[in-house]
C-alpha positions as a Markdown table, in Angstrom:
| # | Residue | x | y | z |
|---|---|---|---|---|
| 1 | Unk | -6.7 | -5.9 | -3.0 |
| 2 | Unk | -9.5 | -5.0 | -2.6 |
| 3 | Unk | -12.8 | -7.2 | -4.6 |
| 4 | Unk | -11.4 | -4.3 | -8.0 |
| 5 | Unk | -8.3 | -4.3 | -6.5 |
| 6 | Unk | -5.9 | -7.2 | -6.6 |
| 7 | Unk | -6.4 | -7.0 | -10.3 |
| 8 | Unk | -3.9 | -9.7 | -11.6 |
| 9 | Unk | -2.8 | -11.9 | -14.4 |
| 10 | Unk | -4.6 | -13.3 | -17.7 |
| 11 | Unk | -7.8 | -11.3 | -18.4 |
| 12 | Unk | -9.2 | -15.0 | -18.4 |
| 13 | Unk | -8.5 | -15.6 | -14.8 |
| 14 | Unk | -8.7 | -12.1 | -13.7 |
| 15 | Unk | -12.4 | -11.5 | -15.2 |
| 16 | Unk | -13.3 | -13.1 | -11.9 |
| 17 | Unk | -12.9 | -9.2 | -10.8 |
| 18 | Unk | -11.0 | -7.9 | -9.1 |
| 19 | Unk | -10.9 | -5.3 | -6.1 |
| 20 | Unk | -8.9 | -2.2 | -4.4 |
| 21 | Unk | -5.3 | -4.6 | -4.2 |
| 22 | Unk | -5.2 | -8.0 | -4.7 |
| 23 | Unk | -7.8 | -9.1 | -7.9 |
| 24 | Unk | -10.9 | -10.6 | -5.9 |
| 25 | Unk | -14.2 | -10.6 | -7.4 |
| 26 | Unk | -17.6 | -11.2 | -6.2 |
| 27 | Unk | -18.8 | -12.8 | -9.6 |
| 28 | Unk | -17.5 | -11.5 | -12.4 |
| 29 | Unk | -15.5 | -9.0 | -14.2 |
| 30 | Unk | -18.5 | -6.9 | -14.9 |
| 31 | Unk | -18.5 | -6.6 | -11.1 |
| 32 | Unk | -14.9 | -4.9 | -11.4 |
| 33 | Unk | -16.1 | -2.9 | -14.7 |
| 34 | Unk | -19.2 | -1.5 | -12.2 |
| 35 | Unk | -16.8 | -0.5 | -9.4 |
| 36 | Unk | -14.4 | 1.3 | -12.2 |
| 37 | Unk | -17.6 | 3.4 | -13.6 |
| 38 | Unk | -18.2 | 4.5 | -10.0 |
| 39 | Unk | -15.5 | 5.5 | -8.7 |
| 40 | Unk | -15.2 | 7.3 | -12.2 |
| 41 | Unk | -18.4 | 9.3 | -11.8 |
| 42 | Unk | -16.9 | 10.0 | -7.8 |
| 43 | Unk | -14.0 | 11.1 | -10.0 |
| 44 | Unk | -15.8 | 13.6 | -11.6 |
| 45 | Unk | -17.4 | 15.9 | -8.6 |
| 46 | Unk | -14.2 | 16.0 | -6.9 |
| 47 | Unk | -11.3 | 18.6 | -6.5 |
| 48 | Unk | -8.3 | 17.4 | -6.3 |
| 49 | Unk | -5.9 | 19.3 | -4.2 |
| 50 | Unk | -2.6 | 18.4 | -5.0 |
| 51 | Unk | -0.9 | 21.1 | -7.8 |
| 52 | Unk | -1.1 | 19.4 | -11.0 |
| 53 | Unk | -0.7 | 22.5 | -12.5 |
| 54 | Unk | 3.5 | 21.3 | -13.3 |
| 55 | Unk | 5.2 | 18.3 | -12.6 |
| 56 | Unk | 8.1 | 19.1 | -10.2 |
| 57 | Unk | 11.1 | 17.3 | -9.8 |
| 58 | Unk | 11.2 | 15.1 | -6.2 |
| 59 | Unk | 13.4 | 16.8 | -4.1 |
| 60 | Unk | 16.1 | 15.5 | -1.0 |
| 61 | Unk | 15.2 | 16.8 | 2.4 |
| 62 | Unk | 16.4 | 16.4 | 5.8 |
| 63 | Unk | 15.2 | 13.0 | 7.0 |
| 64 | Unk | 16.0 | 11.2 | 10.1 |
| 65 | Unk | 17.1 | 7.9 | 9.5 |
| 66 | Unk | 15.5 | 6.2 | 12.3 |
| 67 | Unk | 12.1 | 8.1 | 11.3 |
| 68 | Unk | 11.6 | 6.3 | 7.9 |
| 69 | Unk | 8.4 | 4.1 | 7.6 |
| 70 | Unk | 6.5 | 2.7 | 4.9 |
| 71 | Unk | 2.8 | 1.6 | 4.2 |
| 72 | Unk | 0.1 | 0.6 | 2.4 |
| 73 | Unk | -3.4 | -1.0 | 1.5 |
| 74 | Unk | -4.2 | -4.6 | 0.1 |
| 75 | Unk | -1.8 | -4.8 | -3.1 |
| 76 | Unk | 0.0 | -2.0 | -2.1 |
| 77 | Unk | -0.1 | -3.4 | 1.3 |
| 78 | Unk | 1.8 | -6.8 | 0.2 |
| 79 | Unk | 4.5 | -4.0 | -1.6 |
| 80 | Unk | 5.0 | -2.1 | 1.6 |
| 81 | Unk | 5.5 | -6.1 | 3.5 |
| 82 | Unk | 8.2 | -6.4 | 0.5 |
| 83 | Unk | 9.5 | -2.9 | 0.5 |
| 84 | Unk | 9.9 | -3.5 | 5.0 |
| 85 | Unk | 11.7 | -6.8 | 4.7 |
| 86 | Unk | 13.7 | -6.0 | 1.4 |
| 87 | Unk | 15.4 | -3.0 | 2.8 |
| 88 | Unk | 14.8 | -3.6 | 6.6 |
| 89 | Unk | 17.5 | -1.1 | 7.2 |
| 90 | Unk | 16.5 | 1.6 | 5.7 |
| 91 | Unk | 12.7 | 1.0 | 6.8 |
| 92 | Unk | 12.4 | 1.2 | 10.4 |
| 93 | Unk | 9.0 | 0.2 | 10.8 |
| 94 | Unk | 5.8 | -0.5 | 8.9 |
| 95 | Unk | 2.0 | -0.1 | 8.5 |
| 96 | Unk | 0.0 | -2.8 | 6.9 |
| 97 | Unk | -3.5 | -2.6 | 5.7 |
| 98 | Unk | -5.1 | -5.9 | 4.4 |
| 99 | Unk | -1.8 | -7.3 | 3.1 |
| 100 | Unk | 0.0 | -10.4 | 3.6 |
| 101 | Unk | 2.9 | -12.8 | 3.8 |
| 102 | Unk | 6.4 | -11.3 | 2.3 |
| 103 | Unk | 6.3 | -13.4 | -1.2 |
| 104 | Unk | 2.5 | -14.6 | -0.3 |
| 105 | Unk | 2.3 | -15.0 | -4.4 |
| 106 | Unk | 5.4 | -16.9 | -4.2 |
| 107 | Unk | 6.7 | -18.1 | -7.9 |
| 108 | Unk | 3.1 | -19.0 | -8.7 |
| 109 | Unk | 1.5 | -15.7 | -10.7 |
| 110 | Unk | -1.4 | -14.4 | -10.5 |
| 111 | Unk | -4.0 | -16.8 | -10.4 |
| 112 | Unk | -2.0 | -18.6 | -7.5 |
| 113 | Unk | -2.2 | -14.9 | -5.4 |
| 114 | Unk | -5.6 | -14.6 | -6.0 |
| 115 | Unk | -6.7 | -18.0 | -5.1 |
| 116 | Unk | -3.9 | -18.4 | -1.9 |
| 117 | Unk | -3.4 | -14.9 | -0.7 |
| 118 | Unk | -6.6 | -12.4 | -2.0 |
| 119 | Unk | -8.4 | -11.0 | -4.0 |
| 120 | Unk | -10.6 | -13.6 | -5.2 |
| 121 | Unk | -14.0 | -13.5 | -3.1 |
| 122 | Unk | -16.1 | -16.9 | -3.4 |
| 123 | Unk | -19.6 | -17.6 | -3.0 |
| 124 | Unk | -19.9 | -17.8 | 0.6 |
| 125 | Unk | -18.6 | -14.3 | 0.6 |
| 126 | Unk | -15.1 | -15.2 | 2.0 |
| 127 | Unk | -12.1 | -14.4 | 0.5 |
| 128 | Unk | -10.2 | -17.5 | -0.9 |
| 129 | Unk | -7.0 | -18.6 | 1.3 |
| 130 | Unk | -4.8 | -20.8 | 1.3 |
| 131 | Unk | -1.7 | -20.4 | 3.9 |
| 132 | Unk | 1.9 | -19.7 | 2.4 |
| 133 | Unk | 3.4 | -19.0 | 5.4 |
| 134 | Unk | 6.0 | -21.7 | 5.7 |
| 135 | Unk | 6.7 | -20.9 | 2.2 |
| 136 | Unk | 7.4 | -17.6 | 3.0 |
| 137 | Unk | 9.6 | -17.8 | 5.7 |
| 138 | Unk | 12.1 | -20.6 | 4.1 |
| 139 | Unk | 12.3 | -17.8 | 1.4 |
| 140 | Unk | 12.6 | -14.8 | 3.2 |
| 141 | Unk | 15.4 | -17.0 | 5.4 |
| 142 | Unk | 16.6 | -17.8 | 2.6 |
| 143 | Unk | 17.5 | -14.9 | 0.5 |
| 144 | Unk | 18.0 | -12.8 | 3.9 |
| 145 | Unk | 21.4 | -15.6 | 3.7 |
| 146 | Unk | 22.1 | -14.5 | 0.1 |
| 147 | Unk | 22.1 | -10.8 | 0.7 |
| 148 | Unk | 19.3 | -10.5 | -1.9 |
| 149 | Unk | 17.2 | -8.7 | 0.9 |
| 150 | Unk | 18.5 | -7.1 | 4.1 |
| 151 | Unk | 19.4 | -9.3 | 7.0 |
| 152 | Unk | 16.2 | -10.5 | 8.3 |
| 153 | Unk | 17.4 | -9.8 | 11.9 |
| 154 | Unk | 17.0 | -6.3 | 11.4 |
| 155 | Unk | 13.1 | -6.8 | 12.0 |
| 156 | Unk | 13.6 | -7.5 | 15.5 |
| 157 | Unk | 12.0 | -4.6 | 17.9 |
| 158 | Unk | 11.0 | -2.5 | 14.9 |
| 159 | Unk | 7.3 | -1.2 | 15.0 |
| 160 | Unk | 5.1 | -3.2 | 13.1 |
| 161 | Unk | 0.9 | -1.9 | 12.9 |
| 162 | Unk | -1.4 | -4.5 | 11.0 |
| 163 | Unk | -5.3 | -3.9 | 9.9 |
| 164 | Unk | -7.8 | -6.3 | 9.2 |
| 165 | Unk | -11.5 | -5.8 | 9.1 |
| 166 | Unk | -13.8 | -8.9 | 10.2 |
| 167 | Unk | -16.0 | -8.7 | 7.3 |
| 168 | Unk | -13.3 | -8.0 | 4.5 |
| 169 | Unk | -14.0 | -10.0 | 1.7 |
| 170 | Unk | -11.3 | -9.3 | -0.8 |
| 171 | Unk | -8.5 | -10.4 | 2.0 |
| 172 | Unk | -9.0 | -13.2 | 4.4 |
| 173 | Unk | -8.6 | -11.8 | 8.0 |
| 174 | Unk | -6.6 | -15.3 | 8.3 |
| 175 | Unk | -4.2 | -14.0 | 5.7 |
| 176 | Unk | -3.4 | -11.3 | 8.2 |
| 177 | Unk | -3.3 | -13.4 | 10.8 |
| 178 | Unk | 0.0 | -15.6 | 8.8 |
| 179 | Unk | 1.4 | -11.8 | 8.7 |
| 180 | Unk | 0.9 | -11.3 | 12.6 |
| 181 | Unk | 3.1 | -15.0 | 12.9 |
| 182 | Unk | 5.8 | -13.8 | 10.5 |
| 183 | Unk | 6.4 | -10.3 | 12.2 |
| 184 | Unk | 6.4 | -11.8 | 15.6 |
| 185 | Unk | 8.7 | -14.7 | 14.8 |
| 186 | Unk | 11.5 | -12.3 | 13.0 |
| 187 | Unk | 10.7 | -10.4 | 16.3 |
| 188 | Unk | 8.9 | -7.6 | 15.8 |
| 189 | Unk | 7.0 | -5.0 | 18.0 |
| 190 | Unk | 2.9 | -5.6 | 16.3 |
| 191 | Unk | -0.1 | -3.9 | 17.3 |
| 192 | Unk | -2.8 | -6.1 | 15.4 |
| 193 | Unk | -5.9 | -4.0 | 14.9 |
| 194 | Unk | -8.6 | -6.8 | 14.1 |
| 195 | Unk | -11.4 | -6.7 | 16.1 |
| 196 | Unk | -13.5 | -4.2 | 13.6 |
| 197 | Unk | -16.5 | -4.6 | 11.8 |
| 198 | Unk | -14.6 | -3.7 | 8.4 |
| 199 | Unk | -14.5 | -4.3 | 5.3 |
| 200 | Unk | -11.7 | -4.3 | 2.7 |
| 201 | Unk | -9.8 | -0.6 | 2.5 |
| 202 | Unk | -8.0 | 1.8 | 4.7 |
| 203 | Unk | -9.3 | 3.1 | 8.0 |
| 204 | Unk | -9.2 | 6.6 | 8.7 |
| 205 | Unk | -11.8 | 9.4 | 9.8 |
| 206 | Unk | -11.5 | 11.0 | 6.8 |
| 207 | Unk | -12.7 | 7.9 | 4.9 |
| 208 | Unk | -15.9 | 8.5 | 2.6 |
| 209 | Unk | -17.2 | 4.9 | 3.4 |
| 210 | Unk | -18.9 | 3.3 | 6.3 |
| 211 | Unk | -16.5 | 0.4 | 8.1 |
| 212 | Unk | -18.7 | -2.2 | 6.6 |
| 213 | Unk | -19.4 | -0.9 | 3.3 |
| 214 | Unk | -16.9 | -2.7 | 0.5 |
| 215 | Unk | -16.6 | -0.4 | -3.0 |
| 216 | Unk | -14.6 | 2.4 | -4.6 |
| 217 | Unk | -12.6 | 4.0 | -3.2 |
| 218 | Unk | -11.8 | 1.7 | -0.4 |
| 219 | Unk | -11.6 | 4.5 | 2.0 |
| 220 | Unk | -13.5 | 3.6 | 5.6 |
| 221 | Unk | -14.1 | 5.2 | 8.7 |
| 222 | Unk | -14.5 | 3.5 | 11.9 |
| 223 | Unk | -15.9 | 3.7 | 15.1 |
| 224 | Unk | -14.4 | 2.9 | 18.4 |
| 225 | Unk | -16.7 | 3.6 | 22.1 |
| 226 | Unk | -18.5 | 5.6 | 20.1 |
| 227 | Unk | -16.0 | 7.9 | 18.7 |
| 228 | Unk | -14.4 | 8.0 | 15.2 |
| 229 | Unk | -11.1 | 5.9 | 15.4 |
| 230 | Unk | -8.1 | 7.2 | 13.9 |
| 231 | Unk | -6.1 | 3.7 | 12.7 |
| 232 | Unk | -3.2 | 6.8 | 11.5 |
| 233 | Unk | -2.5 | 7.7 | 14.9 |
| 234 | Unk | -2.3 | 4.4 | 16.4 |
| 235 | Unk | 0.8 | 3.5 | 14.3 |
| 236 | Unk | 2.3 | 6.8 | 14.2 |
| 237 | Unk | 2.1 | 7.0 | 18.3 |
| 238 | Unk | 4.1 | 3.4 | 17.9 |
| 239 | Unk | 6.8 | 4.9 | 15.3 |
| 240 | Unk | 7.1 | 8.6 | 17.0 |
| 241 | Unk | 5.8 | 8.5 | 20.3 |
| 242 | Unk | 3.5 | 11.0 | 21.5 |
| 243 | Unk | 2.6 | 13.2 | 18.3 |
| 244 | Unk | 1.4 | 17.1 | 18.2 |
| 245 | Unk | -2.3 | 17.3 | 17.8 |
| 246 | Unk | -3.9 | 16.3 | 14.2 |
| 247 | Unk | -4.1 | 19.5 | 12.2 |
| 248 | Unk | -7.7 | 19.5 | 11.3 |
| 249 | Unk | -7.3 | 23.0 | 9.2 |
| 250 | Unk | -5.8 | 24.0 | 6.3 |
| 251 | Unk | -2.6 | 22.4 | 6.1 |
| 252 | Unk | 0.6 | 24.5 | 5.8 |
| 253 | Unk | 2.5 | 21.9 | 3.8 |
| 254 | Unk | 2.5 | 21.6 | -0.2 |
| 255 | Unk | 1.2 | 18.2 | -1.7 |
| 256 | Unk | 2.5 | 18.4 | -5.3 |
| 257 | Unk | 2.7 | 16.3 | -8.2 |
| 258 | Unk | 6.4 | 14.7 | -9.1 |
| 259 | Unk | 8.0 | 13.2 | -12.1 |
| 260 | Unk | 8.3 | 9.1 | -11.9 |
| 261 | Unk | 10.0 | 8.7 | -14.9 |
| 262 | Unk | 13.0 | 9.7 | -13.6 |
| 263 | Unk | 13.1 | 6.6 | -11.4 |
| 264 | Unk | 12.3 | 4.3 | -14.4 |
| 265 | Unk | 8.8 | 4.5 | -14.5 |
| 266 | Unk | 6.8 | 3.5 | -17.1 |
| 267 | Unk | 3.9 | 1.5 | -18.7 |
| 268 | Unk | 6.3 | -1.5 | -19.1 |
| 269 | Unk | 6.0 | -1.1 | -14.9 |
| 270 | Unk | 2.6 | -0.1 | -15.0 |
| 271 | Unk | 3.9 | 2.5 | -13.5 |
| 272 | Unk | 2.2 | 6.2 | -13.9 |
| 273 | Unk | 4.8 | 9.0 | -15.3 |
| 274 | Unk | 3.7 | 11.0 | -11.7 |
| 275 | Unk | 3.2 | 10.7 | -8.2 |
| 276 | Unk | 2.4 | 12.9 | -5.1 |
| 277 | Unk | 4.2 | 13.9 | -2.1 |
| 278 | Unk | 3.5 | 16.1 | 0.9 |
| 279 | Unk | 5.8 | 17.8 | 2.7 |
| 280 | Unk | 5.5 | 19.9 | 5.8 |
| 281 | Unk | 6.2 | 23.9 | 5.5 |
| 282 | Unk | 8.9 | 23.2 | 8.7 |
| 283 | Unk | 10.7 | 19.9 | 6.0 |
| 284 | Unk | 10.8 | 22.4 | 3.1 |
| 285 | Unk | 12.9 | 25.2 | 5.3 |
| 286 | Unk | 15.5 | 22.5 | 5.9 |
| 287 | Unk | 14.3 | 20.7 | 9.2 |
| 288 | Unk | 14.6 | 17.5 | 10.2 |
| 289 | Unk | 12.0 | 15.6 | 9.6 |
| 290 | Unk | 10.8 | 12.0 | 9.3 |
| 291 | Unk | 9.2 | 9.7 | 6.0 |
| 292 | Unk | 6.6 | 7.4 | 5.0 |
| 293 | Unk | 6.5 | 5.7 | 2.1 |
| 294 | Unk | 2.6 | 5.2 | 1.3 |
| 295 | Unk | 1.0 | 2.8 | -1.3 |
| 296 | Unk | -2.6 | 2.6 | -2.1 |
| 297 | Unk | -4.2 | -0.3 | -3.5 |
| 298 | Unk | -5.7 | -1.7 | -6.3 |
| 299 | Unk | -8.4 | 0.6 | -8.3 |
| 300 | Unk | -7.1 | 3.5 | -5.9 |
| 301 | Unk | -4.8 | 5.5 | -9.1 |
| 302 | Unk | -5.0 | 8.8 | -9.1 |
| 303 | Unk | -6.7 | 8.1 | -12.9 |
| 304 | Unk | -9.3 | 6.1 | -11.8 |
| 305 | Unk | -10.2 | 8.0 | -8.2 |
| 306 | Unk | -8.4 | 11.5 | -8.4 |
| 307 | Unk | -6.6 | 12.6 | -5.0 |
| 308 | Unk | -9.0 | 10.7 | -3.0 |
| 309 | Unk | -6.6 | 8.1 | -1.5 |
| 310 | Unk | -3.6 | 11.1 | -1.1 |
| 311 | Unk | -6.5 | 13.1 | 0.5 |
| 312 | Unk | -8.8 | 10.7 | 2.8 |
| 313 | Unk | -5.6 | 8.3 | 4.1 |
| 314 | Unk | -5.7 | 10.9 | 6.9 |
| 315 | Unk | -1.7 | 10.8 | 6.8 |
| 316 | Unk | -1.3 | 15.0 | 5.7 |
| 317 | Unk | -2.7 | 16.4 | 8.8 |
| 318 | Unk | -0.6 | 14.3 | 11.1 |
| 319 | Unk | 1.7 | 14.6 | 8.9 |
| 320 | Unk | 1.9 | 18.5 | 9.1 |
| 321 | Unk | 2.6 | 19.1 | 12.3 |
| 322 | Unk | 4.6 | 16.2 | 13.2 |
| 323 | Unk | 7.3 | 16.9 | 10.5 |
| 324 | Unk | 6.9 | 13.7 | 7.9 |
| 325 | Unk | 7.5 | 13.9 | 3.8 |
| 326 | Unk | 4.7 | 12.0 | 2.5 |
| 327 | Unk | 5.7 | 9.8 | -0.6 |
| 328 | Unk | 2.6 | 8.4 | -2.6 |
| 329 | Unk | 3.8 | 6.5 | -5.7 |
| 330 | Unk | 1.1 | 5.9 | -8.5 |
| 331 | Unk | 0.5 | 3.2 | -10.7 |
| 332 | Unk | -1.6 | 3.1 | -13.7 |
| 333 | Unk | -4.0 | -0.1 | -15.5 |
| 334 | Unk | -1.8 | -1.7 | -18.3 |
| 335 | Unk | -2.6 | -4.7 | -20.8 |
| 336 | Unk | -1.0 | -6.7 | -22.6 |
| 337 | Unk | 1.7 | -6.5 | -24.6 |
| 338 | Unk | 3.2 | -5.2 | -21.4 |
| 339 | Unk | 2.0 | -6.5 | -17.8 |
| 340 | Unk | -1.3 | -7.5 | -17.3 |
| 341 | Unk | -2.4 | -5.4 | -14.6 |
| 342 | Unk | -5.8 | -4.2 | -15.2 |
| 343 | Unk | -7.1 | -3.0 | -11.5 |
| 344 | Unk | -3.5 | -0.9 | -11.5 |
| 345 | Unk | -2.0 | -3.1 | -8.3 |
| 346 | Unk | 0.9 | -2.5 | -7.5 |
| 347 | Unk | 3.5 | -5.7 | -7.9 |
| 348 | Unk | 3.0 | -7.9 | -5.8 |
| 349 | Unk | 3.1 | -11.5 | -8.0 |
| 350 | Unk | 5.7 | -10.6 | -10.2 |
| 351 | Unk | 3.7 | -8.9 | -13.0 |
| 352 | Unk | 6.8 | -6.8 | -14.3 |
| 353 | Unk | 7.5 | -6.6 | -17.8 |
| 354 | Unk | 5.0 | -9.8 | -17.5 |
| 355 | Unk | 7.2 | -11.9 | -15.0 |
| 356 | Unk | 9.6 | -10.8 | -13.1 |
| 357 | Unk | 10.6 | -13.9 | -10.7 |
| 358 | Unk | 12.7 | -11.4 | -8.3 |
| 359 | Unk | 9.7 | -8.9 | -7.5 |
| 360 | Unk | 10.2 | -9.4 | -4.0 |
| 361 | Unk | 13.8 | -8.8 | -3.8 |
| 362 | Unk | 15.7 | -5.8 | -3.7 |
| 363 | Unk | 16.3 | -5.9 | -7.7 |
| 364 | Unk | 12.6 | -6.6 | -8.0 |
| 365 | Unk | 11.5 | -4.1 | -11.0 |
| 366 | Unk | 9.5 | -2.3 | -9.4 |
| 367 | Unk | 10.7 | -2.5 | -6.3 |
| 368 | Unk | 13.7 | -0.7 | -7.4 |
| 369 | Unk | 12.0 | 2.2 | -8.8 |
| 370 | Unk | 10.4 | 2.7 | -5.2 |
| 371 | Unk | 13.7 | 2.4 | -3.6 |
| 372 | Unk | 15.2 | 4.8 | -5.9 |
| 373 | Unk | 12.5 | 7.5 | -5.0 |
| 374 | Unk | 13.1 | 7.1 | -1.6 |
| 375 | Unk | 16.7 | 7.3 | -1.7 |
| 376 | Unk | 16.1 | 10.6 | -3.2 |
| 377 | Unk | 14.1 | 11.9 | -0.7 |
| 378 | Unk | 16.0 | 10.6 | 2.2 |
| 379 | Unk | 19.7 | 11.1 | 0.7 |
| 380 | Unk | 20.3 | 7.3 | 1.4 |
| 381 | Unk | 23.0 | 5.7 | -0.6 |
């Protein structure tokens, strides 16, 4: 969500500005336009280091089906919360970076996300909230009895990791907090990491930002007794167990570039035509390995801030030595005719093809363009 990145509805409403997920704005939209220019110029001394050279087509591999995760930052970490309960059994756990409630945005579009659930920063500095969370569990109850999602029971004793950074200002650490509730009363296993000095984006040591600093591209790195913390670790330990050591060196897996369209994306999605995944040297000869499904946030496409959010999530070098296929899905900015998306969120208030009232379910638009990549990659049915 991010104060770029929650980027949401009428241009009107959204000219508020809008940050790395959800749409929140300090002031304006010229605040948004500023952060878009910077991360632009970042853009331009950087290398990316997945092969773009060809677009390859996304392969199967051998994944464990008790080893398949998904997560994600501010909007795309509201699409990883819809992604987990949606298809609870194909997920087995989840990692949750300034998110929120499942259906925070409920029926209400955007300008009800931004004002209820974030991406809307007000005067004081705090991100606007307004709780959903009863709303949210009478619906996830209630299509978890229509067979529109998995059965919500399958939550129980699955690892859930949750991030929230005191000072964010895009997502309201109480936001959060209604997420923490929800996990523990479908009976979940959460680790709630929300004690640092952060602000809005994803932890990891090979963040760009200070913890406290809030801009593109909403990549932080923390400190914890003095030493750099490593959020990545912390939720991989509670998915895996005890992990090989971080490779720290060149990495002996590929990251490559993949073709989206296959899946049905498009600009009607706001969906880019590729994506990225990583995959391990031991996954590619045919070993078992496990799967994360990773989403970044608003302003964090690969158009606006190159590989940076593949590259600095710190995922890869766990990653490579602790066998896990990487899946990043891209989005791209679209306008109107299509959806309104500006800040290139993913959908998390029912933006597709500008509204679609089931993005939250398993026939959500875009959520079933997700699914079908990961169905690819893991062989699932």
């Amino acid at each position: 969500m991010m104060t770029m990145a929650l980027g949401l509805a009428s241009a009107a409403v959204l000219a508020i500005g809008l940050a790395g997920c959800g749409g929140s704005g300090d002031s304006a939209g010229t605040e948004a336009g500023a952060l878009a220019a910077s991360a632009k110029a970042l853009v331009a001394t950087s290398s990316p280091t997945a092969d773009t050279s060809k677009i390859e087509k996304l392969q199967r591999y051998q994944i464990d089906p008790t080893k398949v995760f998904v997560a994600g930052i501010s909007s795309g970490g509201f699409a990883a919360v819809q992604m987990h309960v949606a298809h609870s059994s194909t997920f087995k756990g989840a990692a949750v970076y300034a998110g929120g409630v499942y259906w925070c945005a409920a029926a209400g579009g955007a300008a009800t996300a931004l004002a209820n659930c974030g991406g809307l920063t007000l005067p004081s500095n705090q991100a606007s909230y307004n709780s959903t969370l009863a709303a949210s569990e009478t619906y996830l109850d209630a299509q978890s009895s229509l067979g529109t999602i998995d059965p919500a029971t399958n939550l129980r004793g699955q690892p859930v990791y949750l991030w929230s950074g005191t000072q964010d200002q895009v997502v309201n650490p109480l936001e959060m907090a209604d997420l923490n509730s929800e996990y523990q009363r479908y009976g979940a296993n959460v680790h709630f990491d929300n004690s640092y000095p952060a602000e809005h984006g994803w932890e990891s040591p090979d963040g760009e930002l200070a913890c406290g600093t809030l801009g593109s591209p909403y990549m932080v790195r923390c400190s914890a007794n003095g030493a750099v913390y490593d959020s990545v670790q912390t939720w991989l330990t509670m998915f895996l167990g005890p992990l090989k050591p971080r490779n720290n060196g060149k990495l002996s897996g590929t990251l490559s570039a993949f073709d989206q369209t296959e899946f049905g994306a498009s600009p009607n999605l706001s969906m880019s035509s590729t994506g990225s995944v990583f995959v391990p040297k031991a996954c590619a000869q045919g070993n078992k390995c496990g799967f994360v499904l990773a989403l970044h946030g608003c302003l964090q496409e690969a158009s606006l801030i190159g590989n940076r959010w593949v590259t600095e999530a710190g995922i890869n070098e766990w990653a490579d030595t602790n066998k896990l296929v990487v899946l990043y899905p891209d989005t791209i900015a679209s306008s109107a005719p299509g959806p309104t998306n500006p800040n290139a969120c993913f959908d998390w208030w029912g933006y597709s093809n500008q509204y679609d009232p089931n993005y939250a379910l398993k026939s959500g638009l875009q959520m079933s363009v997700l699914y079908a990549m990961v169905q690819r990659v893991t062989g699932r049915p």
